[in-house]
C-alpha positions as CSV (number, residue, x, y, z in Angstrom):
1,X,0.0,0.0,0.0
2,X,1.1,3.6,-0.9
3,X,1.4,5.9,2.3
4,X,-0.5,8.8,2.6
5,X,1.7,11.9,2.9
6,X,1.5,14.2,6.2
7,X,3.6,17.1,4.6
8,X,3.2,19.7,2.4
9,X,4.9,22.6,0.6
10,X,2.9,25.5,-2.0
11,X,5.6,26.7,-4.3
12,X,5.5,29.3,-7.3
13,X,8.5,30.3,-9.7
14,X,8.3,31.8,-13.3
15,X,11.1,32.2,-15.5
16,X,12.9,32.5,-18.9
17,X,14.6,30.3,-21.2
18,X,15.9,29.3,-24.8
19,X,13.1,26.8,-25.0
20,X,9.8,26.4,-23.9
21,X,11.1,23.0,-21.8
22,X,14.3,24.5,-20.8
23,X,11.8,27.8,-19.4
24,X,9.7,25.0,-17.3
25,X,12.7,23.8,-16.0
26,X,14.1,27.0,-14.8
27,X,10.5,28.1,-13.5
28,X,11.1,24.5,-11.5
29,X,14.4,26.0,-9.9
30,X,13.0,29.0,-8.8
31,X,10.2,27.6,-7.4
32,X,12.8,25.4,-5.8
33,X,11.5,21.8,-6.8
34,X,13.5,20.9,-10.2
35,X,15.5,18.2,-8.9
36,X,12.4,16.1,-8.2
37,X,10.1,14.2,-10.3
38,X,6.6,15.6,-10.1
39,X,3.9,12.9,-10.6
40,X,0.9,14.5,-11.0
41,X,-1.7,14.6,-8.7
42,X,-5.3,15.2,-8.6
43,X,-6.9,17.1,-6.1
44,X,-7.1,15.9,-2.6
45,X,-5.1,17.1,0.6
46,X,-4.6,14.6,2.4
47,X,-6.8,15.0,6.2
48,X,-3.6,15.9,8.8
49,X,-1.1,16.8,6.3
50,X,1.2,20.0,7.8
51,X,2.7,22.9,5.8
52,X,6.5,22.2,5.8
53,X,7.8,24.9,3.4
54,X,11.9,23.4,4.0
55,X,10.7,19.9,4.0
56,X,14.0,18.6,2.5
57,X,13.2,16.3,-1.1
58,X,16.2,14.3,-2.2
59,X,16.7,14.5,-5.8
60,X,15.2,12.4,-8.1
61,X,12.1,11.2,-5.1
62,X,9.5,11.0,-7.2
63,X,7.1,13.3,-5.8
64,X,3.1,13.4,-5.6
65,X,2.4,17.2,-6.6
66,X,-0.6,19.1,-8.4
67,X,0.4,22.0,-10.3
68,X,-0.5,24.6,-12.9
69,X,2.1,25.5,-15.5
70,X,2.1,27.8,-18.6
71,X,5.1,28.3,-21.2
72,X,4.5,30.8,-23.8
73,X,7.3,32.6,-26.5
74,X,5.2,35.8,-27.4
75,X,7.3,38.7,-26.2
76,X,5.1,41.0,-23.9
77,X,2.5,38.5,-22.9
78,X,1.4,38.6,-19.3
79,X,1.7,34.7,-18.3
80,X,0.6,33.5,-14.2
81,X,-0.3,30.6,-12.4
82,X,-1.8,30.1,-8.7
83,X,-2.5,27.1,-6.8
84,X,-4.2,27.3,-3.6
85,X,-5.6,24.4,-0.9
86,X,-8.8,24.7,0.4
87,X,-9.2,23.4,4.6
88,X,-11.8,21.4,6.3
89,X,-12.5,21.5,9.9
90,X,-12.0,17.8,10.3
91,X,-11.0,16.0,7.3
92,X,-9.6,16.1,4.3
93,X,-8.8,19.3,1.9
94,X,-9.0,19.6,-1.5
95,X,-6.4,21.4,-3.9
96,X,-7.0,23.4,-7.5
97,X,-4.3,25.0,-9.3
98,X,-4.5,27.2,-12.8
99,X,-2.0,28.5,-15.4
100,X,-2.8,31.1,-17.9
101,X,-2.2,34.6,-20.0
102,X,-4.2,36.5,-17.1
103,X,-2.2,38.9,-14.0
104,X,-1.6,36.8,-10.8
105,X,-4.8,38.5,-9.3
106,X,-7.4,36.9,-11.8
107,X,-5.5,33.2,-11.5
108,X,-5.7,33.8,-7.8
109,X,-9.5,34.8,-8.1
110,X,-9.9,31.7,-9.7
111,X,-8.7,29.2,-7.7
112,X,-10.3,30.9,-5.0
113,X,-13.6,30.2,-7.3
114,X,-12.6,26.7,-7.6
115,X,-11.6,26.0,-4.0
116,X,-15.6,27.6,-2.8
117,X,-16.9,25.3,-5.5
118,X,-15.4,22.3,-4.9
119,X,-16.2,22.6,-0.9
120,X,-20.0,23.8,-1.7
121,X,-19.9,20.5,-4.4
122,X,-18.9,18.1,-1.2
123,X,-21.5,19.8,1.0
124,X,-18.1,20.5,3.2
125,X,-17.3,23.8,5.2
126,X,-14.2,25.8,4.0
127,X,-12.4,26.3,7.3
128,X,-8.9,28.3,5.6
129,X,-7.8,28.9,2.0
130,X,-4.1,29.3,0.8
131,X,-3.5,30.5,-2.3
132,X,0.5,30.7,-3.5
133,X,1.0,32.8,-7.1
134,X,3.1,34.0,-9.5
135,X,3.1,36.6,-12.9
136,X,5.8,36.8,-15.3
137,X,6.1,39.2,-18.5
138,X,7.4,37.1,-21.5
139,X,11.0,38.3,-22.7
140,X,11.5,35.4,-25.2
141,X,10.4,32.1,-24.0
142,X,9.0,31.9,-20.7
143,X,6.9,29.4,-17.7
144,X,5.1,30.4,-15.1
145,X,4.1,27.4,-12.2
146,X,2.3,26.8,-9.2
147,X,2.6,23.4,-6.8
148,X,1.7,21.7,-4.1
149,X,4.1,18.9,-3.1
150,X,3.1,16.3,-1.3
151,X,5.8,14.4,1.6
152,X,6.5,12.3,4.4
């Protein structure tokens, strides 16, 4: 059986690069995960999980972790993505995460959208909301992200 993790960390980065992979990569760096391998993740917090924001990852773990990314090589185009986890009072928590050409404060008005949604769609009280974001202005070729990594 896979464990359920009891740590997390919400991380944001945006940068440039020569290519639109080699920009996700270095968006990965400043958001301080690139030496992990993300598996992606839906959108469930696990119930009792703890904010650890220098929860140590050795390199290559792979590493349960729900993220929104955008790379885009239009000079001047406004590029952000948000991720935010909604709380229970009691159980678990659920996680929504979204990428696009929009400023940080519309992705982060949308995933607060999503979280209220996807609590009123479980019939579940929203206790807290965190919301991490970040906006970049492309130079060349450019990512934005957003994660939440999951630990133990």
């Amino acid at each position: 059986m896979i464990p359920i993790p009891t740590k997390f960390k919400i991380v944001a980065g945006a940068a440039e690069g020569e290519h639109k992979l080699t920009a996700f990569d270095h968006a990965l760096l400043e958001a301080g995960i690139a030496n992990i391998n993300l598996v992606r993740i839906s959108s469930i917090m696990p119930p009792g999980a703890q904010q650890d924001q220098d929860m140590a990852i050795a390199p290559g773990t792979l590493a349960p972790t729900a993220y929104g990314a955008i790379c885009s090589d239009i000079p001047g185009t406004v590029i952000s993505a948000a991720v935010g986890i909604g709380f229970s009072h009691d159980t678990f928590g659920v996680i929504m995460e979204y990428a696009g050409e929009c400023s940080k404060e519309e992705a982060e008005s949308r995933i607060s959208s999503m979280i209220k949604e996807a609590f009123h769609l479980r019939n579940m009280p929203l206790k807290e909301t965190r919301i991490s974001s970040v906006e970049h202005v492309v130079e060349k070729t450019a990512s934005a992200l957003a994660a939440v990594v999951l630990g133990y």
